[in-house]
C-alpha positions in Angstrom: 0.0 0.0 0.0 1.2 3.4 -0.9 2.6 5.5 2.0 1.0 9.0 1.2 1.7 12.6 2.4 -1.3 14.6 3.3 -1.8 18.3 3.9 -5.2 19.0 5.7 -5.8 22.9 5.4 -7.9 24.3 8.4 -7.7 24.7 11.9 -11.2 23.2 13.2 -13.1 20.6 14.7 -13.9 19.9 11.5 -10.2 19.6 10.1 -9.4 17.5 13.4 -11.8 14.9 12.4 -10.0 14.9 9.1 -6.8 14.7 10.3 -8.3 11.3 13.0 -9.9 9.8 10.3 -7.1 10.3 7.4 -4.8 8.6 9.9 -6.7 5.3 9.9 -6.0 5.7 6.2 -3.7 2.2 5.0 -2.6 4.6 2.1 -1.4 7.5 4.9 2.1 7.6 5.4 2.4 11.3 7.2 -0.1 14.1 7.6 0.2 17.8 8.6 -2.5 20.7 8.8 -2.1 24.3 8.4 -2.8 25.8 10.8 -3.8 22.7 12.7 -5.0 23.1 16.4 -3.3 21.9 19.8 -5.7 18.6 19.3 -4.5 18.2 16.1 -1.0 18.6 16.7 -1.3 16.0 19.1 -1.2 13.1 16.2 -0.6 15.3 12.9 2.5 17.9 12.2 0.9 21.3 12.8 2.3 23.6 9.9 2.0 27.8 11.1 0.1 28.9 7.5 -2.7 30.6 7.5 -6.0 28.3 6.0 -7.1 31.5 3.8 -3.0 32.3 3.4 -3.1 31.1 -0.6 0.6 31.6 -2.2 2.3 30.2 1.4 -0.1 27.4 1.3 1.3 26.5 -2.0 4.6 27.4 -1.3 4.3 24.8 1.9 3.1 22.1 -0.6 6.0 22.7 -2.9 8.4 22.4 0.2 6.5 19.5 1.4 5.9 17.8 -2.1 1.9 16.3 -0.5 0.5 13.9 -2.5 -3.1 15.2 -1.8 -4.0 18.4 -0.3 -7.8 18.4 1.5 -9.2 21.6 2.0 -11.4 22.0 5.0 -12.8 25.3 5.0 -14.8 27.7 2.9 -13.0 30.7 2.6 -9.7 29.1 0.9 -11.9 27.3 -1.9 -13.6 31.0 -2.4 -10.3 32.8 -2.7 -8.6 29.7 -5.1 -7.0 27.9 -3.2 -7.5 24.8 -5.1 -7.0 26.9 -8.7 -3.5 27.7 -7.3 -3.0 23.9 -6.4 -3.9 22.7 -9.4 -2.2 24.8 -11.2 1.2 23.8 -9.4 0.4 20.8 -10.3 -0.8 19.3 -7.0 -4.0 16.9 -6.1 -6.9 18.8 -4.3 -10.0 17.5 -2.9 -12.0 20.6 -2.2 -13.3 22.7 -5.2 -12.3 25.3 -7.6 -13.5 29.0 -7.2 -15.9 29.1 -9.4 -17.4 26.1 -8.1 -17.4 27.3 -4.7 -19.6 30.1 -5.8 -22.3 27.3 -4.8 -22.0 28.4 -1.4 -20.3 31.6 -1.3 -23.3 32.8 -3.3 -27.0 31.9 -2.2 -28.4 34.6 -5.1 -25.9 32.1 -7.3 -27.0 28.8 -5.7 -30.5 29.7 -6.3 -30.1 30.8 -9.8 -28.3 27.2 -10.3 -31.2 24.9 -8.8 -33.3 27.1 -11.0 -31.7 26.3 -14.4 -31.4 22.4 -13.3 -34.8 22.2 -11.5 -33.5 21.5 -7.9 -36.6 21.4 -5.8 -36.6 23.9 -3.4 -38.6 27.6 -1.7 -40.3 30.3 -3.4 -37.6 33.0 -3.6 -36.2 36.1 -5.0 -32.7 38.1 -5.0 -32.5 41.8 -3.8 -29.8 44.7 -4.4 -29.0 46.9 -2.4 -31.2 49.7 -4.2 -34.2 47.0 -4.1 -35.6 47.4 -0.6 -38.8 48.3 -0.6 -39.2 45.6 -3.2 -37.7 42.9 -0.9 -39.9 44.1 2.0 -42.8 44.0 -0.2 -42.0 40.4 -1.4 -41.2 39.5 2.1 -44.4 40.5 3.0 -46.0 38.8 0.5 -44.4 35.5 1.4 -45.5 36.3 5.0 -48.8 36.6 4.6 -49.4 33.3 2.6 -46.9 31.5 5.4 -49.3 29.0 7.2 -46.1 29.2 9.8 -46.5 33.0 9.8 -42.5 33.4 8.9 -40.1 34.6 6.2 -36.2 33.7 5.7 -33.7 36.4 5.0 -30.4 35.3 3.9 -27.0 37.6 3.3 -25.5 36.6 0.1 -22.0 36.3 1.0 -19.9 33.5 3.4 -21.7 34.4 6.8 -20.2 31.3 8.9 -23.8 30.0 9.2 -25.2 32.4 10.6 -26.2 35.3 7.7 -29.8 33.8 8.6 -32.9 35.7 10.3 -36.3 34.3 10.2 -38.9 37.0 10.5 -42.6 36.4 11.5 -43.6 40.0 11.6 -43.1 43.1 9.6 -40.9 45.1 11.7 -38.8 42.4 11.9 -39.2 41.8 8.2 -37.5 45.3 8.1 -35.0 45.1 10.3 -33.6 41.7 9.1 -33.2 43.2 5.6 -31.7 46.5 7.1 -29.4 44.5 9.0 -28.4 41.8 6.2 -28.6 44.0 2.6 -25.2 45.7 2.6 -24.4 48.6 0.3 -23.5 47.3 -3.1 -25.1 43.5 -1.8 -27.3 40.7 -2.3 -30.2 39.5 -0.3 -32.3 36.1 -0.8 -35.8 36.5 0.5 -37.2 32.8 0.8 -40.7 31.5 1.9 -40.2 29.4 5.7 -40.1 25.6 5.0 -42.2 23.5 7.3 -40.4 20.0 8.0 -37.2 18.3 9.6 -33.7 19.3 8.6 -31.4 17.2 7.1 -27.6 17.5 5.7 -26.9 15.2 2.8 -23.4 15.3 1.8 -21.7 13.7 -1.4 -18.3 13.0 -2.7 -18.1 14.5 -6.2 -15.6 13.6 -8.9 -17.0 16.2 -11.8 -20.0 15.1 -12.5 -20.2 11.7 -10.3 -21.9 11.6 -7.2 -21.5 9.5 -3.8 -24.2 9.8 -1.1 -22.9 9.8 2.1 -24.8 9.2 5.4 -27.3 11.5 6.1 -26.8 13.6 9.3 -29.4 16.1 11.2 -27.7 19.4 12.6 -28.8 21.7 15.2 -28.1 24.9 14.1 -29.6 27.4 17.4 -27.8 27.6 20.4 -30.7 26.7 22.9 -32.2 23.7 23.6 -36.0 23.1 21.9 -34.1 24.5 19.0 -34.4 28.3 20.4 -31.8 31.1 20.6 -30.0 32.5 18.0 -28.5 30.9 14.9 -24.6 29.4 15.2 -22.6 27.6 13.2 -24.1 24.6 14.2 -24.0 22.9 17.9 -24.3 19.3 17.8 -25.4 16.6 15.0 -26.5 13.1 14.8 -25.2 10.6 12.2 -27.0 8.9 10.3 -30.7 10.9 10.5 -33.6 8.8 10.5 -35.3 11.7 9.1 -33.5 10.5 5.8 -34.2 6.9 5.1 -32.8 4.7 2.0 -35.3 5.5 -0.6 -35.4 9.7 0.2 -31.4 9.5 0.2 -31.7 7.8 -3.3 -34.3 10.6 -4.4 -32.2 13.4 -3.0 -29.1 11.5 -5.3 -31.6 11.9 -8.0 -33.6 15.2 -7.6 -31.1 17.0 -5.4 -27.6 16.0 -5.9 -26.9 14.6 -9.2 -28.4 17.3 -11.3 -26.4 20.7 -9.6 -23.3 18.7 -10.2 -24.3 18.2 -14.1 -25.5 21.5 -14.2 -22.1 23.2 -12.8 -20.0 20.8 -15.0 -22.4 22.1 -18.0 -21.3 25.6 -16.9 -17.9 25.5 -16.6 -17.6 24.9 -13.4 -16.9 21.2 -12.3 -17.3 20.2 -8.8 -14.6 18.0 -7.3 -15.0 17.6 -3.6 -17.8 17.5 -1.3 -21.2 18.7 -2.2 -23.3 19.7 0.8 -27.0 19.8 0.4 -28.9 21.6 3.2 -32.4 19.9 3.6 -36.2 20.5 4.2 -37.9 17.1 4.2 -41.2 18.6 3.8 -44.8 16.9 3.1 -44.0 17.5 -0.6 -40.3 15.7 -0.5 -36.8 17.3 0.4 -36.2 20.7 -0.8 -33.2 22.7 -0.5 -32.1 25.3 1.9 -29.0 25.6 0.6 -26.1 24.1 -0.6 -22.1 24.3 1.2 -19.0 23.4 -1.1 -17.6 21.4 2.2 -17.8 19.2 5.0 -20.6 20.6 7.4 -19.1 21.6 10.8 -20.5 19.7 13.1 -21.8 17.0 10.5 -18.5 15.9 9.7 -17.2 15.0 13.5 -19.9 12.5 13.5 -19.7 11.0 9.7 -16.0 10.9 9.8 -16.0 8.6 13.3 -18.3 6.3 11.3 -15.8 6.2 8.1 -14.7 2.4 7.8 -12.2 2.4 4.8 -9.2 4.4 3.2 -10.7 7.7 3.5 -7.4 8.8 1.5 -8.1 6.8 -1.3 -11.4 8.0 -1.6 -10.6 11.7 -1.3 -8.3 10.6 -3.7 -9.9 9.3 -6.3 -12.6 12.5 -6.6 -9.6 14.7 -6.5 -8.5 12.8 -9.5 -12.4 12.4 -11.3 -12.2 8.6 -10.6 -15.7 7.3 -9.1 -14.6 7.5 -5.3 -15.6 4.6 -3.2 -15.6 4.7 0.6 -17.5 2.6 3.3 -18.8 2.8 6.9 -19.5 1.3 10.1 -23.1 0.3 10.8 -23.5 2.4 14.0 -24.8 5.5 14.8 -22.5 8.9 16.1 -23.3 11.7 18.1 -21.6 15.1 18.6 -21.9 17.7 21.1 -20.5 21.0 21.0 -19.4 23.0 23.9 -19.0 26.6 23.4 -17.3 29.5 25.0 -19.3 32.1 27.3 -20.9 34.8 24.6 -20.8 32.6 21.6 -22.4 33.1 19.0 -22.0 37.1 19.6 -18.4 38.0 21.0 -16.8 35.3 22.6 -15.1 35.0 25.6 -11.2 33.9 25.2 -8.9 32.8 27.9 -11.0 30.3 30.0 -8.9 27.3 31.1 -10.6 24.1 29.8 -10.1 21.3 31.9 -11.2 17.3 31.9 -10.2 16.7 28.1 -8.1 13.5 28.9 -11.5 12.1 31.3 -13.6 12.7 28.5 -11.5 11.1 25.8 -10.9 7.9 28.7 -14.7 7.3 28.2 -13.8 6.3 24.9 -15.1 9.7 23.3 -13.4 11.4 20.3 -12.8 15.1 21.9 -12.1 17.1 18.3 -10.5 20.7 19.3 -11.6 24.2 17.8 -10.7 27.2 19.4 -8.4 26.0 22.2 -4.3 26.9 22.4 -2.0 26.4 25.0 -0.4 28.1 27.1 2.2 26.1 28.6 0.5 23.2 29.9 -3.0 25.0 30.2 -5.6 24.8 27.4 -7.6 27.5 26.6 -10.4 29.0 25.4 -9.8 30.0 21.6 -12.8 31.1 19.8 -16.4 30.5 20.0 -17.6 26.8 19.2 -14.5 25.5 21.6 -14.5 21.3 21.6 -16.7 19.3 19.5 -17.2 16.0 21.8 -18.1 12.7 19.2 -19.5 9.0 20.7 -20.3 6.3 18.5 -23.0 3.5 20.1 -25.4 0.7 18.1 -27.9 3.3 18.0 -28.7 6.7 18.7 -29.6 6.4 21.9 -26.2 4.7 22.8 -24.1 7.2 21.1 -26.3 10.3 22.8 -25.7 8.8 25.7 -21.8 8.3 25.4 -21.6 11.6 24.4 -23.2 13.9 27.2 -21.4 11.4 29.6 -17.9 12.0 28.0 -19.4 16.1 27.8 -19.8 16.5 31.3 -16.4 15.8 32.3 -15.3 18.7 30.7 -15.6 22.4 32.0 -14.3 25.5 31.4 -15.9 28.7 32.8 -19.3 30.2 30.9 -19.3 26.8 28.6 -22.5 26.8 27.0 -23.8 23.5 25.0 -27.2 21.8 24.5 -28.7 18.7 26.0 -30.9 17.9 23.2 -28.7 17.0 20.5 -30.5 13.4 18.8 -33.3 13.2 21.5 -35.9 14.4 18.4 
């Protein structure tokens, strides 16, 4: 079996689940990350490059002469990262800019499940000189809402959180005040009624492969309350998705936006994120990321049983990837820092890491560093805590019980993650 070299670019839980799972890889030989994090560091080669830092990134691949680069993030696909890659002459699995425009772009995503007749809501695009015409759509859509609500979505990268829902007028207002920039974009949306899904897929151009379906929790309060984060806890696999949907979101959902960007001149090689309503009427899409979710992917990577290299790999490459998992069921639970999602508080020492992971627990690190031999509080979503069991209830279970031997002052987290 080859003995590979593997850069992972990112510094998240996200990226740490990566850098886990690519180690169980036969074809691994050696892995770094760049930046990496202090969990990461602890079985990869942290590298000190910034994830959105393009021409060091591929001077560190030069240097390091990787034999495939993974790209964890957003922001570096949006600014190239995998162009420049390419270009050197380097294997990527994570998508080209224009590509990427599938996510960085919601007016653009939209516009692309319009031309290949991707189910999904009522909508319409606003400028910045538009308004009163997205207030008076807005209102429109509010009125015939039999949930009494509107979306409003920023058009740029927004982390997850661009997002209000609006079930009055005034608020109606404000949202669009707050999200339609000068010179922007704004995507007013009619309110879904359903269960949330995340349907992920590795592409290889055209080719798509369906990976387990996971269920997110995006708001920060239990009962699915509070403000929207980047996401705080998901469940993998989702019975909300069972065989037959997944193979009509293949169908409906998936297969056709990756024939429609390779028709367009854009090619999608990487994963393909499709952000679900499974509504009386089917699935219809919310929107679409050009990544791994973040917390999806703590919980479908634990379940990964195969050469995730190979399989990254081979879409990298366009060769039909091919990649297997354990029949079990994951959990993740993430523990935040005090005034996350808003400002977040830095500089809390996190304590208990080694009990939880003693429990058998994955404990994937986000914004922590050290100082010295303290860990600290880095950033908002802090530790992402994974447990794997024979079914939901056993991995939920595992996971709030590995959870709660980890503190850190004003750590905020939710004790409802899988109990829908």
């Amino acid at each position: 079996m080859a003995s590979r070299k593997v850069l992972v670019v990112g510094g998240g839980a996200r990226e740490h689940a990566l850098v886990w799972a690519l180690r169980r890889s036969p074809s691994v030989g050696a892995i770094d990350a760049a930046p990496g994090n202090p969990g990461i560091g602890a079985i990869a080669r942290n590298q000190p490059v910034a994830a959105d830092d393009v021409p060091a990134l591929v001077e560190l691949a030069r240097r390091e002469r990787y034999d495939l680069v993974v790209v964890g993030p957003e922001k570096p696909l949006s600014l190239g990262l995998a162009n420049a890659l390419m270009d050197a002459g380097f294997a990527v699995f994570g998508c080209s800019r224009a590509a990427s425009e599938i996510e960085s772009s919601k007016a653009f995503a939209k516009a692309v499940m319009e031309r290949a007749q991707v189910p999904t809501a009522r909508w319409r695009t606003f400028g910045g000189s538009e308004r009163d015409a997205a207030i008076r759509f807005a209102g429109e859509l509010l009125a015939a809402s039999p949930a009494r609500r509107v979306v409003v979505k920023a058009d740029g990268l927004a982390a997850g959180k661009g997002v209000i829902v609006a079930g009055d007028e005034p608020t109606l207002r404000e949202a669009i005040g707050v999200l339609l920039a000068p010179g922007g974009l704004v995507v007013v949306e009619e309110f879904l009624v359903g269960r949330e899904a995340s349907c992920m897929a590795l592409v290889d151009g055209e080719r798509v492969l369906p990976l387990p379906p996971c269920e997110d929790h995006k708001t920060l309060l239990d009962g699915d309350l509070g403000p929207m984060t980047g996401g705080m806890g998901a469940m993998c696999p989702t019975p909300v998705v069972d065989g037959p949907l997944l193979a009509r979101v293949e169908r409906e959902v998936l297969l056709p936006t990756a024939r429609r960007l390779a028709a367009e001149g854009r090619p999608f090689r990487g994963v393909l994120y499709a952000g679900l309503m499974v509504t009386a009427d089917g699935p219809k899409v919310l929107e679409f990321n050009c990544r791994f979710g973040d917390p999806e992917a703590q919980s479908l990577l634990a379940l990964v049983d195969g050469d995730l290299c190979e399989a990254l790999l081979a879409a990298a490459e366009g060769r039909a990837p091919r990649l297997s998992f354990i029949n079990m069921h994951a959990c993740s639970v993430v523990l935040a820092a005090a005034g996350y999602p808003g400002a977040p508080i830095r500089g809390a020492e996190i304590r208990g890491v080694p009990e939880a992971e003693a429990t058998g627990a994955l404990v994937f690190h986000a914004g922590t560093r050290r100082d010295g031999d303290r860990l600290l509080v880095d950033g908002g979503r802090v530790l992402t805590v994974t447990a794997t069991g024979a079914h939901a209830a056993e991995a939920r279970a595992r996971a709030y019980r590995a959870a709660a031997a980890i503190r850190f002052d004003g750590m905020q987290l939710r004790r409802d993650i899988g109990a829908r």
